[in-house]
C-alpha positions in Angstrom: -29.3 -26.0 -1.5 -26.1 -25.5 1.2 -24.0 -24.6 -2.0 -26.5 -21.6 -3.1 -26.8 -20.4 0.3 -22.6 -20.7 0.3 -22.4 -19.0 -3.0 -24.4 -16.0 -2.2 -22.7 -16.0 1.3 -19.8 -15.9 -0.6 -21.0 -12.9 -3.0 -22.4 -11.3 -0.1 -19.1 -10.9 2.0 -17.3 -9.7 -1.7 -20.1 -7.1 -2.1 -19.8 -5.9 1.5 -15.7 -5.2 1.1 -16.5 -3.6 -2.7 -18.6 -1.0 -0.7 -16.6 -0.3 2.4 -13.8 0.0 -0.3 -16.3 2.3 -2.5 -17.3 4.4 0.4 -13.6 4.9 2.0 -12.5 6.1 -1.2 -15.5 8.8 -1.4 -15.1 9.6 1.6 -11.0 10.3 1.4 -11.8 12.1 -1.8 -13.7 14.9 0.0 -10.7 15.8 1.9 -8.7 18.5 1.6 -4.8 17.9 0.6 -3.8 19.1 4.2 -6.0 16.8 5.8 -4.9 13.7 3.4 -1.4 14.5 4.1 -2.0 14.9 8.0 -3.8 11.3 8.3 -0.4 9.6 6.9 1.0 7.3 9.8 4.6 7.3 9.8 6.4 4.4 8.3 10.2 3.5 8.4 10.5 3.8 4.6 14.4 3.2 4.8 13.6 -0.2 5.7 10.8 -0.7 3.5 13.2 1.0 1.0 16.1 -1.7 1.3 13.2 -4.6 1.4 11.8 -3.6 -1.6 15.0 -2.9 -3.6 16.7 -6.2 -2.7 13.1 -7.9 -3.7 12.9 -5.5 -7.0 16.4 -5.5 -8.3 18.2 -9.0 -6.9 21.8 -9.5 -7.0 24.2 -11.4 -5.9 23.3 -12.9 -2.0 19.4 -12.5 -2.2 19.2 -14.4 0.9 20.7 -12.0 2.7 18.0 -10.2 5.1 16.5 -13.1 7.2 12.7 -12.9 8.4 13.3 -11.3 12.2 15.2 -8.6 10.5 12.3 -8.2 7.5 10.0 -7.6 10.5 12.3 -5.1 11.9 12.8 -3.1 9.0 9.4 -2.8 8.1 8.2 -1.6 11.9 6.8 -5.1 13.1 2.8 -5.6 13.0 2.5 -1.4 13.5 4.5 -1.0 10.5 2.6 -3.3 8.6 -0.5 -1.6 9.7 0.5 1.8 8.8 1.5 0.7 5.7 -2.0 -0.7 4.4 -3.8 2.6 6.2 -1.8 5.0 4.0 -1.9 2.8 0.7 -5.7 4.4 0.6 -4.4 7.9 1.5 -1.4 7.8 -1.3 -4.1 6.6 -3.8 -6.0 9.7 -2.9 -3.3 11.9 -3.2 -3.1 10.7 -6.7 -6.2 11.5 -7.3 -5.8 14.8 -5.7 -3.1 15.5 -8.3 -5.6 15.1 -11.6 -6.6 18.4 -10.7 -3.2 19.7 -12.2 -2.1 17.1 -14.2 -5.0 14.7 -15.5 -3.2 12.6 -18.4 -0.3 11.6 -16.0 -2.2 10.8 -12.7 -5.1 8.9 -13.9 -2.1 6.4 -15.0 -0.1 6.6 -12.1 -3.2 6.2 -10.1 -4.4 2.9 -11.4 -0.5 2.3 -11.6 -1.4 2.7 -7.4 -4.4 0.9 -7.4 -2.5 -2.3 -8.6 0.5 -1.7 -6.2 -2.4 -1.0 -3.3 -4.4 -4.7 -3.7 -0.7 -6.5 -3.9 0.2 -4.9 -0.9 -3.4 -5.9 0.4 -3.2 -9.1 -0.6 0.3 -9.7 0.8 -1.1 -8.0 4.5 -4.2 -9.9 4.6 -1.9 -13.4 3.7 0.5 -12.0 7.1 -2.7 -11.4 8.9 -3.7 -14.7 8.8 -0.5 -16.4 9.1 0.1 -14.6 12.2 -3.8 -17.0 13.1 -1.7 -20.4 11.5 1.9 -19.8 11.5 3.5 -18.4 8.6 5.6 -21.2 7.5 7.6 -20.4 4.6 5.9 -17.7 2.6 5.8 -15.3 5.7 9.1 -13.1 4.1 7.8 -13.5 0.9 4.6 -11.9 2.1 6.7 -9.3 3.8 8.8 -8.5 1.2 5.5 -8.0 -1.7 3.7 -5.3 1.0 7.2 -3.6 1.1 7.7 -3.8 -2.3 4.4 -2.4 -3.3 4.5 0.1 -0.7 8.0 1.5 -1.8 6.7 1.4 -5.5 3.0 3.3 -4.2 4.9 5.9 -2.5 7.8 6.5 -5.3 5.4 6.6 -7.9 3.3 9.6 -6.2 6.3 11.5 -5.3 7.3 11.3 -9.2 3.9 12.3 -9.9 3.9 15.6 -7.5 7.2 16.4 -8.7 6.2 16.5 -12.3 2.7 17.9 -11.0 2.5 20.3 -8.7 6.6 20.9 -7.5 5.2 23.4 -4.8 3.7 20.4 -2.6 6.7 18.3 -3.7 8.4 19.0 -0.2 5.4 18.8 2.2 4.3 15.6 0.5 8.2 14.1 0.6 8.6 14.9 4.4 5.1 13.6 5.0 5.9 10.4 3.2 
């Protein structure tokens, strides 16, 4: 009987976070572009830049950034933060952009989706090591939000550029 009750607790708490996820997307969707743009929270994207291009391309001395300085680059907890608050904005953007270009952005979208529940995953495994200790996989946690962050935001500026070139700018200072 305890393992029903556990399985549907279980379902329930999964069902709960498909909704909220349901309704924030709705409710970002009935935005304008201005206001989208105005609720990004700055980042420091030439750190989450280098992160994610020493994670995505390795060469020679992979080693190289230790964890205090991963932290740094990527703004601390805030950055962190920021990060997983815009990954909902930048998905909406893309969907903003099927209004000009539908065959390109309903890839690229999904193509953000994907990059949005890595960089999910990898903030939700940093919130709770922050409640255990990290122990090893903390940077490697670090550097997958970066990564899929850098990717998220790359591919929606190659998006608007092919898209809509007018809001290319705005969107690129924004960002």
């Amino acid at each position: 009987m305890s393992f029903l009750v556990l399985i549907g607790l279980v379902v329930s708490v999964f069902g709960f976070a498909f909704m909220r996820t349901r309704l924030k997307a709705s409710k970002l969707s009935r935005l304008s572009w201005e206001d989208l743009v105005a609720r990004l929270k700055p980042v420091p994207v030439d750190g989450i830049s280098t992160i994610a291009v020493d994670y995505l391309q390795p060469t020679k001395g992979q080693i190289d950034i230790e964890t205090n300085e991963l932290w740094a680059m990527i703004g601390g907890l805030e950055g962190l933060k920021s990060m997983y608050a815009n990954a909902e904005i930048l998905i909406a953007l893309a969907g903003y952009a099927q209004r000009w270009n539908v065959d390109e952005s309903v890839i690229v979208a999904e193509r953000m989706r994907r990059d949005g529940l890595t960089l999910r995953r990898a903030t939700k495994k940093l919130s709770l090591g922050f409640v255990v200790g990290f122990g090893i996989h903390g940077p490697f946690h670090v550097q997958e939000a970066a990564s899929a962050y850098y990717l998220m935001r790359r591919r929606l500026l190659a998006l608007y550029e092919t898209s809509h070139v007018g809001r290319y700018s705005r969107l690129a200072d924004a960002l």
